[in-house]
N, C-alpha and C positions, 0 to 999 in steps of 0.2 A: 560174523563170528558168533559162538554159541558158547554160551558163561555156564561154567559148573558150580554149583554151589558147594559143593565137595572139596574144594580150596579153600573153603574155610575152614577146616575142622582143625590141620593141624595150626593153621595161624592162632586159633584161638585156643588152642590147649597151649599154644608158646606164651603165650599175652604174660601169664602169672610169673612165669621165667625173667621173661623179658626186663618185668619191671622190678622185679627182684634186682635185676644189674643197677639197677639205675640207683642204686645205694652206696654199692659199691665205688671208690675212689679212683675212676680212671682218669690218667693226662695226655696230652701232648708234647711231644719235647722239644723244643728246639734249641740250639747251640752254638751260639756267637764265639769266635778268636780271632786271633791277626789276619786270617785268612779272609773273613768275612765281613768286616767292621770294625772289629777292635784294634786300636795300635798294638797290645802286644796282650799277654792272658794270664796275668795278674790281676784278680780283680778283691782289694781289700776291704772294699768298705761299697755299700749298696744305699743312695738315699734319695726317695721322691722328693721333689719341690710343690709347691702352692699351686704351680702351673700344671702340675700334671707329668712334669719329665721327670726321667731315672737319672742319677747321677751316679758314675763310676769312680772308685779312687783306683788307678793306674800307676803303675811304675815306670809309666811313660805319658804323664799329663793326667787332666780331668777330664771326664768323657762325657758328653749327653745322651744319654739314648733316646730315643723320640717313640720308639715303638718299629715293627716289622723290621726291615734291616738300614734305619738311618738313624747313623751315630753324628755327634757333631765333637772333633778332638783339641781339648785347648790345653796345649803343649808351651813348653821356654819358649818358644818363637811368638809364639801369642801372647803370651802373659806377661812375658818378661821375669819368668822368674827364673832364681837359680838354679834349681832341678825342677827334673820335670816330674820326678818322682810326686806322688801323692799319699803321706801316711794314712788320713783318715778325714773323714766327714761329719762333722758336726752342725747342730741346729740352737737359735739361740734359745732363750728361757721361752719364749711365744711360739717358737716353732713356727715362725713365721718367714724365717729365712733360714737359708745353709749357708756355710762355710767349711772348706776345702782346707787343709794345713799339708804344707808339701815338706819333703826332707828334710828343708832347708828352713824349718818353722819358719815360712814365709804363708801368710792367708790369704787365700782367694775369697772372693766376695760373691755367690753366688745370687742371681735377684731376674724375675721374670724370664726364666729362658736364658740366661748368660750368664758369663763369670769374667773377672775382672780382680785385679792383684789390689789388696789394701797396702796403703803406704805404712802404718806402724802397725809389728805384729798383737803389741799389748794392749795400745790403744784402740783397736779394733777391737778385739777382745770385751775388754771393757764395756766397751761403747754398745753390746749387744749382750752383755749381762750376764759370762761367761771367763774366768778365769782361765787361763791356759796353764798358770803352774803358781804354785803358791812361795815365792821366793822364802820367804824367813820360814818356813816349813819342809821344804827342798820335798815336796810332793807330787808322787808323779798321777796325772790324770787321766781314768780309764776309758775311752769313748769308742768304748765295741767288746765284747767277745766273739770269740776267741784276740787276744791282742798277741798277735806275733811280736812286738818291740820289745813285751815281758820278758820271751826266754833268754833274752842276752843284755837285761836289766837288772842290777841287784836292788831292789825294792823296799822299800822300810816304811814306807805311808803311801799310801793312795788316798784320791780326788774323785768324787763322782757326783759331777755337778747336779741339780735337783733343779732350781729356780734362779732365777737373776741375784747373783751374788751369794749365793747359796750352798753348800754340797754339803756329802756325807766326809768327813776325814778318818779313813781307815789306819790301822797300825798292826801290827801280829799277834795284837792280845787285847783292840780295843777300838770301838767306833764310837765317834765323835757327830754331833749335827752341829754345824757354825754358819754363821751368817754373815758375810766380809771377814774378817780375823778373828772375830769373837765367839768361842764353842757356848753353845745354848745349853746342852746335855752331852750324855756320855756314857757309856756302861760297857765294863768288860765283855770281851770277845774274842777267847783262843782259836788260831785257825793256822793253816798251814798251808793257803793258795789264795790269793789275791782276786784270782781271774773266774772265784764262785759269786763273788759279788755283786749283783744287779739292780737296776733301780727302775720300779714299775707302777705308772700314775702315781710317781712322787713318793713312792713307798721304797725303802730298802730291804732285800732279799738275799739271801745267803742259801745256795744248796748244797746239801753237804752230800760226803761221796757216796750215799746210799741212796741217793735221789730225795732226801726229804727235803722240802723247803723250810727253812726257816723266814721270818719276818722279824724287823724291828719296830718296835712300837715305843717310842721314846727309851724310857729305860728297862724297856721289858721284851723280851726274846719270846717267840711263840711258833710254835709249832704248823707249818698250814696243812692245810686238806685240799689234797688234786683231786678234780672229777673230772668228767670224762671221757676221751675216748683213748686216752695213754690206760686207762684201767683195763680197755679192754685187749690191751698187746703182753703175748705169752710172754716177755721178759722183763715184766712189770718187776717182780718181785725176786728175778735173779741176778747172779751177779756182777753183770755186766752193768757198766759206769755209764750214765747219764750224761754226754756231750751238752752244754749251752752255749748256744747264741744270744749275743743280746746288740739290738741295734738300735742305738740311743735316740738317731735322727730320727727313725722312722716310731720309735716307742715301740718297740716289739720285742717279746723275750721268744725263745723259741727251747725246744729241749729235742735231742735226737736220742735215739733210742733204736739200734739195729736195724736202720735203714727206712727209719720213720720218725718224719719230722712233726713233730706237736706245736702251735703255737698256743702260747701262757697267754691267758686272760684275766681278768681281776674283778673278780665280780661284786654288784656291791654289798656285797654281807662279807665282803674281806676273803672268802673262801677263791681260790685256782684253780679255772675252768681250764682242760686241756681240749685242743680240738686238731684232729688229722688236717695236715695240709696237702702231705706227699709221702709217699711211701715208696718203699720198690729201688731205693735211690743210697748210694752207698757213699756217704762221705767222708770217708776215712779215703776210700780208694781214688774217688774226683777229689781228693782233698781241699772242702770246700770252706772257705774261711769266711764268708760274707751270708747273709740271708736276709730276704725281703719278701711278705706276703703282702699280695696287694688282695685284702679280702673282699671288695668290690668284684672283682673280676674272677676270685677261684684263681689267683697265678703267683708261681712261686718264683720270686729268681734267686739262684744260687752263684754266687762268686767261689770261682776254685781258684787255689795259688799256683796253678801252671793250667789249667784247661779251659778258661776262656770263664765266659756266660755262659750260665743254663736256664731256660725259662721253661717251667711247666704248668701248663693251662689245664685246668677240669676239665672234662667234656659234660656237656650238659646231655647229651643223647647216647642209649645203650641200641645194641643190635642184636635179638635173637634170631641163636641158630636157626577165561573168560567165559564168563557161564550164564545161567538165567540170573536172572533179578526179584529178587523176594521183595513185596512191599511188606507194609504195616502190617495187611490183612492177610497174612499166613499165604499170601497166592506169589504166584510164580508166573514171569514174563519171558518168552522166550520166542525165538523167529524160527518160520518156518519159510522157506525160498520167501516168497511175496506174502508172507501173511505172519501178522503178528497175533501169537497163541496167548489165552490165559489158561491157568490150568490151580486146580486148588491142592490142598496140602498135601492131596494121596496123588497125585499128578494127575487128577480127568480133565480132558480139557473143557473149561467152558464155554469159551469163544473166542471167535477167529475173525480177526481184520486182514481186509484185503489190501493191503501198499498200494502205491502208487510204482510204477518202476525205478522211481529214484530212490527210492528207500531201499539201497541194501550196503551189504557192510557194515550192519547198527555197531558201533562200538559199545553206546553208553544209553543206556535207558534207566529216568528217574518219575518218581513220582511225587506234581505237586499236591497237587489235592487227589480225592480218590475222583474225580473223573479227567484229569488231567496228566497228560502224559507226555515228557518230552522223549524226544530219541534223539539221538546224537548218530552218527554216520560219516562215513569217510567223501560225502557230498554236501553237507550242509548240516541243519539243523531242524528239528520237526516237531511240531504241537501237534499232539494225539489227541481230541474229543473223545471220551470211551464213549459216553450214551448216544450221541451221532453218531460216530464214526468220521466225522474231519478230520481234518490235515492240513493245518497250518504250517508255511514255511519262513522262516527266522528270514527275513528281509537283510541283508548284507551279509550273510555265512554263505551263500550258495558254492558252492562248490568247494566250501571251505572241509577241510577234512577234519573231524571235532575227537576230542581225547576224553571230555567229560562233564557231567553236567551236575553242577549241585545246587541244592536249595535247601538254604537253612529255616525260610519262612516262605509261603506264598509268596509273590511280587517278587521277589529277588533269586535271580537265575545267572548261577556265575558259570559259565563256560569257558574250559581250556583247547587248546586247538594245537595241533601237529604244523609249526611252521608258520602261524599267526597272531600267535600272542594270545592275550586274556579278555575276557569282556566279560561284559553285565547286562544281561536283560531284564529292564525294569520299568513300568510304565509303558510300555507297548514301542522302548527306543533303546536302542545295541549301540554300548558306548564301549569304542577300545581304547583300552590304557596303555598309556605309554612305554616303553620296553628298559629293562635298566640298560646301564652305560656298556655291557657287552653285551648286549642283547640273550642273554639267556633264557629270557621268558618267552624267548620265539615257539619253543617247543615246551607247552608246560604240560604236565598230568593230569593235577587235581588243583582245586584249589578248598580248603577247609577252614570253616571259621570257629572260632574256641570262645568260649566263656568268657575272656577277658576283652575284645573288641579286636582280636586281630586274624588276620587272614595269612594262612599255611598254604605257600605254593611249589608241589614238586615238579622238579625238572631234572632235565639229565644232566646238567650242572651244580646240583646244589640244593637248597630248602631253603626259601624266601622266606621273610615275614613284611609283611603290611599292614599299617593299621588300615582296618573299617573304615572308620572316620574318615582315611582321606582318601581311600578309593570311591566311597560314597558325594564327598563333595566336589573330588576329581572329575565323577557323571556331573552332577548339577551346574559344573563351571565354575565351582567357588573356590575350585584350587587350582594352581599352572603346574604342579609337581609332584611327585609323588614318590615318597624315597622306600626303597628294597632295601631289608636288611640281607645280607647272605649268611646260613649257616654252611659251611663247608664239612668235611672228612675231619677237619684238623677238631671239630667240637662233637666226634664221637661216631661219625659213618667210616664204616670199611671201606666206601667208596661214595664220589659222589653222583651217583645216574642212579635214578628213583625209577621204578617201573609203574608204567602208565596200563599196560596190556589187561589190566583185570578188573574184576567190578563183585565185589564191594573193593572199593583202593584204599579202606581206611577200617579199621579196628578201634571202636570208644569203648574200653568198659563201663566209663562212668566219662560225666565230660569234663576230667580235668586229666584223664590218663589217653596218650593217641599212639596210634601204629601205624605205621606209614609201609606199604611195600619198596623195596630196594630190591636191584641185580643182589645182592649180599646178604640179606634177609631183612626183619621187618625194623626198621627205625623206630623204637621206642622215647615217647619223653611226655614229660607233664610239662604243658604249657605255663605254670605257675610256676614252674622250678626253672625255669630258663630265660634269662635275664641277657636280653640283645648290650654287646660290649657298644655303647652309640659312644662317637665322638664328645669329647665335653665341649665345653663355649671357648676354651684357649685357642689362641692362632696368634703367631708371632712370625714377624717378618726381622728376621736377627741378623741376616747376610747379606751384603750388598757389595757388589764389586762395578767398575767404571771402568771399559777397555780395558780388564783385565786385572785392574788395581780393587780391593780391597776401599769400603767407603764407609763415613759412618750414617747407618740408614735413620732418618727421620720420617713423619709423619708425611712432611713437603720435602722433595728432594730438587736441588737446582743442578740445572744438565747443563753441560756444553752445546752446541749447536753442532750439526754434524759428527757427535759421537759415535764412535764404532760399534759400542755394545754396553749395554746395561743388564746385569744382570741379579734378579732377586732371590732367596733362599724364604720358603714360608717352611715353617713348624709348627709341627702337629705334636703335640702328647697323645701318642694312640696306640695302642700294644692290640687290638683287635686283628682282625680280617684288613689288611691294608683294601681289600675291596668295598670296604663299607664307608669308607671314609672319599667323602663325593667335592674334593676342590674345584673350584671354577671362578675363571675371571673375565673381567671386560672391562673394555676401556668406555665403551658407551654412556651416556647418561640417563635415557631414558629406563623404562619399565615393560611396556607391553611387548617394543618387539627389538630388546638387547639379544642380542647374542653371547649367549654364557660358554665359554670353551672350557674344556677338561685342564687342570696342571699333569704335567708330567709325573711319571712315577716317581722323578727326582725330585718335586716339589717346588720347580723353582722356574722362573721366568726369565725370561732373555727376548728385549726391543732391539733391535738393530740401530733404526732412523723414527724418530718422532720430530714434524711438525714444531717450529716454536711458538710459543705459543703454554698454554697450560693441558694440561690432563688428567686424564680422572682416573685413577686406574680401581676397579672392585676387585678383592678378593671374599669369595664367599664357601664355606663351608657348612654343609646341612649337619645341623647337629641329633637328629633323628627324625621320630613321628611327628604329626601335627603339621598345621599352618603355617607358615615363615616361621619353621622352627630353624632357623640357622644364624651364623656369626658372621659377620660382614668385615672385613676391613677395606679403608680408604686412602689411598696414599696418592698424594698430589704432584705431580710432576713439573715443574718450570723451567720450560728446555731458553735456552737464552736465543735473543736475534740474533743471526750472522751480521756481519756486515755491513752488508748489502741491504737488509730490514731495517735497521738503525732509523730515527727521524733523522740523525745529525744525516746521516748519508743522503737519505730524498733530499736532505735541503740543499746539500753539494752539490748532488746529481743536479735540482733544479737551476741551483745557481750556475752550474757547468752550462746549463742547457740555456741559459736566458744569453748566457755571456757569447757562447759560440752564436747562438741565433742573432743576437744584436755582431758579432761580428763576419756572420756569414751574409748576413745583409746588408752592412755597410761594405762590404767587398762585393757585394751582388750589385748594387745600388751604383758602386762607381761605375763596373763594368757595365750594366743594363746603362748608362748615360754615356760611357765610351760608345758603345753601342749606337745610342739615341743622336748623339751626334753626327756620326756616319750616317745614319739610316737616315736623317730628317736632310742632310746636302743631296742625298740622293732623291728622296721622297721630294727636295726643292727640285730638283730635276728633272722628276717626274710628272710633279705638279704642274707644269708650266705648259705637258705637253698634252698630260689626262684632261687640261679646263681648256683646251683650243679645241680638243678629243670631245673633251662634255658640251660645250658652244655648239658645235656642229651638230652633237647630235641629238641637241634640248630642240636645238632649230628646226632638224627634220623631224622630231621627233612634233612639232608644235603643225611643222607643214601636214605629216601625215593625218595629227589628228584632226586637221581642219580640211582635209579633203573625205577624210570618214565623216564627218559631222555633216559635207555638204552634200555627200552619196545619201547619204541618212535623208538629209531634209529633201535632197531632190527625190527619189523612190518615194516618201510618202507625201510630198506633195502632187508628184504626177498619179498617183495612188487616189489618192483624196479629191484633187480638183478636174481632175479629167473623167473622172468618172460619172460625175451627177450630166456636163453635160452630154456624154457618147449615151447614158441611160434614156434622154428625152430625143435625142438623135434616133434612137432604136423605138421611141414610142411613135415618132412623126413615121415612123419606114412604115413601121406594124399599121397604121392606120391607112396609109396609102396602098399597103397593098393586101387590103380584107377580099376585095373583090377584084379579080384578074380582068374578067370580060365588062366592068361596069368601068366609064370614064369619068375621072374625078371631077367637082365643079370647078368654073375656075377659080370661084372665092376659095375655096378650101383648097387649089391648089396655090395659090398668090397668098393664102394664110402658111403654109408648110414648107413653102420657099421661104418667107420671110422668117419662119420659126428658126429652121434649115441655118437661114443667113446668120441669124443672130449666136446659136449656139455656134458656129464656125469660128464666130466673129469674138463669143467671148473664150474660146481653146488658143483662138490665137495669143489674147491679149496676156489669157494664163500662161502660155510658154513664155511667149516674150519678160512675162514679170519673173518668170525661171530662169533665163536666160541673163538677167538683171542681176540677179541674186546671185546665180551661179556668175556672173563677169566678176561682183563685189569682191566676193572670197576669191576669186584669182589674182585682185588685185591685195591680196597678203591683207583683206579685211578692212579696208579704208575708206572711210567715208568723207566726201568731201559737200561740206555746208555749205549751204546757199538761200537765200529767202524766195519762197515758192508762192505763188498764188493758189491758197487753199480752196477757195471756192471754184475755182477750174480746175483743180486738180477731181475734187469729188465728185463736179459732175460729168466729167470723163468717164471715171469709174460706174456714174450712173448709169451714165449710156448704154454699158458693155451689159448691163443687168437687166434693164429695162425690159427687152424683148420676156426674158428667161421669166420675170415675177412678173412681168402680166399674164402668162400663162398660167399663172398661181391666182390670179385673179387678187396681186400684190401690188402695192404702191410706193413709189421709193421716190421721197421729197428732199431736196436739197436745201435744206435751212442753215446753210452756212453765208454769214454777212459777208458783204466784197470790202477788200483793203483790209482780212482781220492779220496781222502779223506772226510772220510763221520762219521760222530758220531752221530748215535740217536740210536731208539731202533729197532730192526730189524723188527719184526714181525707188530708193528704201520706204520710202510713206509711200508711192504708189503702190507698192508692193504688197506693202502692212493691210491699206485700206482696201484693196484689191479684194484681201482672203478673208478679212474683217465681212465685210459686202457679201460677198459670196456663201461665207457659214448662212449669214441674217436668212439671205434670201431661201436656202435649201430649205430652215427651219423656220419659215414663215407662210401662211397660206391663209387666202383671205384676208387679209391685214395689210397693214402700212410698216416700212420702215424711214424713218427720220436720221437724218444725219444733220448735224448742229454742234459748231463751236463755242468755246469762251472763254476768256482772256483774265486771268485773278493772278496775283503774286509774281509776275515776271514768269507765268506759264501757262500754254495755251492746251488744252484740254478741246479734242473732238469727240463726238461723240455717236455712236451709231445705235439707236434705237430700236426695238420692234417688239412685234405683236404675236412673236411666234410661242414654240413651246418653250422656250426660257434655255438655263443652263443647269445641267446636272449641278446638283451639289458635290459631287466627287472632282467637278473640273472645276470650280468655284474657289474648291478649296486650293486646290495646284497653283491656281491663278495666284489667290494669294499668298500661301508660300515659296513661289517662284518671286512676287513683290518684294517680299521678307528677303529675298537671301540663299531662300534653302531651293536649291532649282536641282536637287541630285534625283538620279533619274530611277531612282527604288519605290517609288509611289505607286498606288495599288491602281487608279486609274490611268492611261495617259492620254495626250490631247489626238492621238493618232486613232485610240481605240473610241472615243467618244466621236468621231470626226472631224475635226479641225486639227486645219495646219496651225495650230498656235504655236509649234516649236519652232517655225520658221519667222514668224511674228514674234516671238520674245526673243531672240539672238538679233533680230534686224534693228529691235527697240532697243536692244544694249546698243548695240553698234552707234545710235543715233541722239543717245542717252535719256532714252523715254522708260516710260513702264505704259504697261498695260492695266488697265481700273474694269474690272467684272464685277455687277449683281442683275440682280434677276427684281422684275420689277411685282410690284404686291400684285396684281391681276395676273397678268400674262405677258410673254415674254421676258426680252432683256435687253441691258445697258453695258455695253462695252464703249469703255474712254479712252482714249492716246493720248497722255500728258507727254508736252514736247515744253523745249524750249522758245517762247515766245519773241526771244532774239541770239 
């Protein structure tokens, strides 16, 4: 788009106009009745409390008003009083509380947010420093102007309370000052209207019918002097009668004057400041009998005798009836397709940048320094280098479409965006702040900073204010929130949608005067004259109801378990923008990551089901700018255990639970033994038949394993012993037949027959001792004793050897003494000695083996010696672990894989009740012994 600078000319010839309004007394009006709030639109008497709320007097109850449109109405049904009629509102001598006097001179007790009926009207009275009628003077007491009670009163002394115990006592020719019964002073005073009478900071006043005020000053009458802005109304000095208001609760006199209300001030040199409130406003025709200016806020409320409330708020803002970009330096910025033009004050241009193609649609071009240049664009955001020529692009705006870009100082670049909110570029990091509670800063304008530390942001909703301070610490992290004032239409725009579309967006004459563009025209105001309506620190929780009922609210409340519904009533004293006013609660405890939810418009909470147990419930209200500038309350919840949670109940339930349990197993316990008795005749039953069952088949089970055990030992016996001699069978063949056509000698054949004979001779002797061993174990393992001749038994065995170790060039001596005593069974030892013999000889060569008994302790010990290569120490050890006991067959060596049959030798030697004795002797060879029994 291309900006005319031509669009300023008339904004700035309006500027002087503009602020010209801003002097002038415009309101807002709004208008409460039965319709909208009020029980009915009578409203006689108008009086703020300490908290902050409006109190009504009604001809149907005492009303609260809270602000925007929530009344709270305490009527006979609530009070308890006789009518519900309301004459008037009064404050004690401190003005530190109200009181309420109904038809029926019965006093309400007004105090923090609530009202409540005093049990004695006098004594209450009293009690807050305040006479209600002076009996032995039959004086009636005035507490307002206009007092409607007058006209159908015939009157002869009036009351006008001053201080605790205190008042002025009027008569038709004379005023009195007294303190409890006793008058102080006193000075003539003819007069002819009761209801000119007023008392202001403690001073009494009289205006007489030409408007002049008189004062009393003990006994001397004085004339005052009004200044002003009644001096400045054309019927200052005509004939027409000066109406007064005077409202005692609030201290306010007021004077009307043809449709403008003046409120009386008291200044301290004694002289009477008048100052405009409202004009324009006709109270003869709203027949308006009550008045209150709340001068904080610039608001007027009017009570009328049949029209309800009227409330009129100032406006603080007047309204007077896109192009290049001018900087500092008289030069002009303007786009041309792809190129951004400068051109000086007579328009030449002087230089031209060439874009990038994202750069078009520039909305908003600003300048920070003179070689620095942002541009704004409906794509992003864009840092302009003029003396390079770069183009930096704002890291997180990309495609963001920007509304505007201002800079009150180098480093600080506030940017508004179409549809994204606001940010700040500072420090080379783009911080977005967070959006108000209807999101209307989605689409913001402008954003503008003033003189006093706060930031102006238009949107098409409205005109924000934000302090600095806490958008700035909002970037750094030092703050979680951030609160939007809203100014709306109602404080002086024709409308609320502010226009974004142009550049310059903003008119300073000086910087405490600003112009804002509007659809309506330009929004004028002085940021020093406009005073944000913020929340005060009141917040009362005055309503409480319980499934429906009505409850009295404490700090702690105690709940039912399982109740239906609980609901709270929180009040505000807030007559502002009901949008500025930000409630929020939680039940949470923490801080970092509570969840804060909005109240309703109605202001009030409703739990359904709470957990027993305790609860915390926050209510919190931000009471404006700044850091934890808000008012918290904390109300404690104690929902009670049901039942069922009780300890008494666990202890029932446990006790229930121990009782059934001890009697479901004394009932289990019979049965399981009913049970156990049947099962165990029958299990006798069975028993008798499973152990004739197990007998049989322990027995075959004992036969099988002793037929595996002798397949075992026979396989590696014939494995083991028929081997060595088919090996020397096979060397005698090899030898005889080297040479086919050569005839052997016949020594050497009478040597290979005889070798021949011997190895036949000992395969026989080996099966046969197989054949021995294999009968034993068919005879179910039994061995039967006998005393054997040892010494022919081992030279038996010699014999069978003899041939095989002289071959070895071996000697095998018989050293066993004749008659040594021997008792086993004969054929198991020839067996034993057989394979004994047999290892010796395989593993001896060149050597001698001895065999030799001996007779010690009632055991005979044989012994078979030699000179061979000895016995592993892995079969050494078997040896005597099989001595020991431990014979299981998981050993790393066994006697099959070393060569010997020694498995068939140690089950012979159980059999026969021997052991076998192995060591290896210190030179060479070894010592195998057969300890037997000697008898």
């Amino acid at each position: 788009m291309e900006f005319n600078i031509g669009l300023l000319i008339p904004l700035l010839l309006s500027l002087n106009s503009a602020f010209a309004l801003s002097d002038t007394a415009h309101y807002t009006q709004q208008r409460y009745t039965d319709e909208n709030g009020l029980p009915q639109n009578t409203v006689r008497a108008i009086a703020p409390d300490k908290a902050g709320f409006l109190w009504l007097a009604t001809e149907d109850g005492l009303v609260r008003f809270d602000g925007g449109s929530r009344f709270r109405h305490f009527n006979k049904s609530d009070l308890g009083i006789s009518s519900s009629g309301v004459s008037y509102i009064y404050a004690n001598a401190a003005h530190s509380k109200l009181f309420a006097v109904t038809d029926g001179r019965q006093v309400i007790g007004i105090d923090n947010g609530n009202a409540g009926l005093l049990s004695d009207t006098i004594a209450a009275a009293a009690l807050f420093g305040r006479p209600l009628k002076n009996a032995s003077q039959r004086a009636y007491m005035i507490t307002g102007l206009p007092d409607l009670r007058m006209n159908h009163t015939v009157i002869k002394r009036c009351l006008l309370p001053v201080k605790p115990h205190a008042a002025f006592l009027i008569t038709s020719d004379s005023v009195y000052y007294q303190e409890g019964q006793r008058p102080l002073y006193g000075l003539s005073f003819p007069h002819n209207n009761f209801q000119r009478f007023f008392v202001l900071g403690g001073q009494l006043y009289y205006m007489m019918p030409s408007g002049q005020i008189q004062g009393f000053y003990r006994e001397e009458v004085k004339a005052m002097t009004l200044t002003g802005d009644i001096l400045q109304h054309a019927a200052r000095n005509g004939a027409r009668a000066m109406a007064l208001y005077w409202n005692p609760a609030a201290e306010e006199v007021f004077i009307y004057l043809e449709q403008a209300c003046y409120i009386l001030e008291r200044l301290p040199d004694g002289r009477l400041n008048t100052r405009l409130v409202v004009r324009d406003v006709d109270f003869e025709r709203n027949q308006i009998i009550s008045v209150y200016y709340d001068a904080v806020h610039a608001r007027v409320f009017l009570g009328s005798l049949s029209n309800g409330l009227y409330v009129f708020t100032r406006r603080q803002f007047s309204v007077a009836g896109s192009g290049s970009v001018a900087d500092s330096g008289s030069y002009t910025w303007d786009k041309d397709q792809q190129a951004l033009c400068k051109f000086n004050s007579r328009g030449r241009l002087l230089r031209k940048w060439k874009c990038r193609a994202s750069i078009s649609d520039i909305s908003h071009m600003q300048l920070e320094t003179p070689d620095r240049l942002w541009v704004g664009t409906d794509n992003g955001l864009y840092c302009l280098e003029l003396s390079s020529g770069r183009i930096d692009t704002v890291r997180g705006l990309e495609g963001v479409p920007i509304r505007s870009v201002s800079i009150s100082f180098p480093g600080r670049v506030w940017i508004t965006t179409y549809d994204d909110g606001i940010f700040l570029y500072r420090n080379n990091r783009l911080t977005a702040f967070p959006l108000d509670r209807q999101k209307c800063l989605l689409s913001s304008h402008y954003i503008i900073e003033d003189n006093r530390g706060y930031c102006w942001i238009a949107t098409n909703k409205g005109l924000f204010q934000a302090a600095q301070g806490d958008l700035l610490a909002y970037a750094d992290k030092r703050q979680r929130y951030i609160y939007y004032y809203r100014y709306a239409k109602e404080r002086g725009f024709q409308g609320n949608e502010f226009n974004g579309s142009c550049q310059p967006y903003t008119l300073q004459r000086d910087s405490s005067n600003i112009s804002l563009p509007s659809l309506d025209g330009l929004v004028c105001f002085s940021p020093a004259k406009v005073t944000p309506e913020l929340p005060g620190k009141a917040m009362f929780i005055d309503q409480a109801s319980l499934n429906g009922k009505p409850v009295a609210y404490r700090d702690t409340l105690l709940l039912p378990h399982a109740f239906q519904q609980l609901k709270l009533h929180v009040s505000v004293p807030y007559f502002g923008d009901p949008y500025n006013l930000q409630l929020t609660y939680t039940l949470s405890e923490g801080e970092e990551d509570t969840l804060w939810l909005p109240l309703g418009s109605d202001h009030s909470l409703s739990f359904s089901t709470l957990a027993s147990g305790s609860h915390r419930l926050r209510i919190r209200m931000i009471n404006g700018f700044g850091k934890n500038n808000y008012t918290e309350k904390v109300v404690l919840f104690m929902v009670r255990q049901a039942y069922y949670e009780t300890t008494w109940f666990h202890l029932l339930i446990a006790l229930m639970l121990v009782a059934g349990t001890a009697l479901y197993t004394r009932l289990r316990t019979y049965r399981i033994q009913q049970q156990k008795q049947a099962l165990e005749s029958k299990v006798f039953a069975r028993t008798g038949q499973l152990e004739s069952a197990l007998a049989s088949l322990t027995l075959s089970e004992k036969k099988l394993r002793r037929q595996a055990r002798i397949q075992e030992r026979l396989i590696a016996s014939i494995t083991h012993d028929i081997k060595t001699p088919m090996k020397y069978l096979m060397m005698l063949s090899a030898n005889m037949s080297w040479k086919e056509n050569e005839q052997p000698a016949p020594e050497m054949m009478a040597r290979s027959a005889k070798a021949i004979y011997d190895a036949s001779y000992r395969m026989y002797y080996l099966i046969e001792n197989l054949i021995r061993y294999i009968k034993t174990h068919v005879k179910n393992g039994s061995a039967v004793m006998e005393e054997i001749d040892l010494q022919e038994l081992v030279e038996e065995k010699i014999d069978i050897f003899n041939s095989i170790a002289a071959a070895q060039s071996t000697t095998i001596i018989n050293k066993v003494q004749p008659d040594l005593p021997c008792y086993t069974n004969f054929q198991l030892l020839a067996v034993v000695i057989h394979n004994l013999l047999d290892n010796a000889v395989k593993n001896t060569r060149d050597g001698t083996i001895e065999v030799y008994a001996s007779v010690y302790g009632g055991k005979i010990t044989i012994y078979i010696e030699d000179s061979g290569t000895g016995l592993p120490p892995e079969l050494l050890d078997w040896i005597r672990r099989h001595d020991a006991g431990n014979s299981k067959q998981e050993e790393a060596v066994s006697p099959v894989q070393s060569g010997m049959g020694l498995v068939i030798v140690m089950e012979l030697l159980d059999m026969v009740n021997g052991r076998l004795i192995a060591e290896n002797k210190p030179y060479a060879g070894a010592r195998i012994g057969i300890e037997l029994d000697a008898n």
